[in-house]
C-alpha positions, 0 to 999 in steps of 0.5 A: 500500500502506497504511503499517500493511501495509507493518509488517506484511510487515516484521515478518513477514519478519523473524519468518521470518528468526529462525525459520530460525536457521542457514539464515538465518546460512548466507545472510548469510555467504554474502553478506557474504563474497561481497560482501567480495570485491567490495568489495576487487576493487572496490578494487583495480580502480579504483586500477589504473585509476587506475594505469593512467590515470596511466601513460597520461597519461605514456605518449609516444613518444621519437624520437631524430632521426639525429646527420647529419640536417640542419635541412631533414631534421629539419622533413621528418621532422617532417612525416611523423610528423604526417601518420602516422594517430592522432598527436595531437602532435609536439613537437621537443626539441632535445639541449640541453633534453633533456639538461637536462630528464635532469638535473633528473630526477636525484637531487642526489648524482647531478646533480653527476656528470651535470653534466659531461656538459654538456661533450660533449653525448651526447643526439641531438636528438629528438621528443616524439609522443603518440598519440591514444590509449594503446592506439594507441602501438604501432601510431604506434610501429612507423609512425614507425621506418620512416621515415627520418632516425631513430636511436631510437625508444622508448615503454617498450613492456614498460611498456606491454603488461604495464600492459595485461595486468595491468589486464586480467586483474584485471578478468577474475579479478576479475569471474569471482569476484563472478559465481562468488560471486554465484551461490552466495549467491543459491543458499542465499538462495533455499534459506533463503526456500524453507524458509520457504515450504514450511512456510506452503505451505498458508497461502499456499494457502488466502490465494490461494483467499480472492482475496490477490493474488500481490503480497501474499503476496510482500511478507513474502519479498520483505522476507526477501530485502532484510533477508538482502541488506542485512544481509550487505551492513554488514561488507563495507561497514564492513571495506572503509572501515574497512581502506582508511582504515586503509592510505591513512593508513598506507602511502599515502606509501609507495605514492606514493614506489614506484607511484602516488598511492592514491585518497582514502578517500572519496567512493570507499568511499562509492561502493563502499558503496552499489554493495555495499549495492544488490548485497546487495539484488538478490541477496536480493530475487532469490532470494526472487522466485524461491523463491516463483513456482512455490508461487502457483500454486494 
């Protein structure tokens, strides 16, 4: 296509945008809110998972050996756990580490007052299991309580599930959303582009019987369609770098100090940016092909 063209059918697409006034502002708005939500759903879902990535790298399975098990016992027991399926590590933590290692998580104020347990040791030896993976703690968990020479098992198991079942719900709320959404701002693109059609029905008609190729009459909505998408693409875009900025520099400490360290402003936003921007752009240009395919046939 000659770059003259190309102007023309950009031109055109816009002329046709300004022409239909309130539909025109009906389809943007219902991209840019449509893409607003995404754009935040996107944001909260990739600190959750990283939320979620963070607690699983911590997420390991206590088990607190029998204060009667001798040495032999100890070693037996270890070697059972590491011939459990799905254990990737088992490391042996005596009680004297473990009550130092319970102390340096402490607090000053409250370092002074566990200090004086290192008098009568209260803490059984124990070991450190991880399983392969998150998911499968669990299941190496309930393995590891069945075997013998065993006092306690722990792995945070509430932790665990409601983690799970958090991530796994905002994703789901998240992706009915954006599809729910999606839908709607294709609709009333598609209604605009149609409104646009039917009053060049006849014009399209007559350059369809002089021998214009369906590609050419396309061309004009499907600059329609792409200008509706990006344009309804830039506020989402600018709120969503703008805002999350705003709430890294202004509470991302906070954050930090009560969950979980945020993820940097960029390249995250710019990488929302660009899947917002060519979402926009899909569903314009989608609704636009499918408005005008029934009216080139002649």
């Amino acid at each position: 296509m000659k770059f003259r063209t190309l102007v023309r059918h950009v031109k055109e697409g816009g002329k046709n945008l300004a022409r239909n006034g309130w539909m025109t502002f009906a389809s943007i708005s219902a991209v840019t809110i449509m893409l607003l939500v995404v754009g935040i759903f996107l944001v909260l879902i990739l600190n959750l998972n990283h939320l979620a990535s963070s607690v699983e790298e911590d997420i390991e399975i206590k088990v607190f050996i029998d204060l009667t098990a001798t040495e032999e016992q100890q070693q037996e027991l270890k070697q059972k756990i590491e011939a459990i399926p799905d254990v990737k590590s088992v490391i042996y933590v005596n009680k004297e580490e473990g009550l130092e290692q319970f102390i340096d998580s402490m607090d000053e104020v409250r370092k002074q007052v566990f200090e004086l347990l290192r008098a009568e040791n209260p803490f059984n030896d124990a070991f450190i299991v991880r399983a392969d993976t998150p998911q499968l703690t669990e299941e190496v968990a309930k393995k590891i309580e069945k075997l013998p020479y065993i006092d306690n098992v722990n792995y945070g198991q509430d932790l665990v599930k409601r983690l799970f079942e958090v991530t796994s719900l905002a994703r789901n709320i998240g992706l009915a959303l954006i599809v729910g959404m999606m839908f709607t701002a294709m609709f009333l693109i598609a209604n605009t582009i149609k409104i646009t059609i039917i009053a060049r029905k006849r014009e399209i008609q007559i350059m369809k019987l002089v021998g214009a190729t369906n590609w050419f009459i396309r061309w004009p909505f499907f600059v329609e369609g792409v200008l509706l998408g990006a344009i309804g693409s830039i506020i989402p875009i600018i709120v969503i770098i703008g805002g999350y900025q705003y709430i890294y520099e202004s509470f991302g400490k906070r954050i930090e100090a009560l969950l979980f360290q945020m993820l940097p402003v960029f390249p995250h936003t710019i990488q929302i940016s660009l899947i917002l921007l060519l979402v926009g752009v899909f569903i314009g240009v989608w609704g636009s092909m499918m408005s005008i395919r029934k009216f080139l046939k002649v």
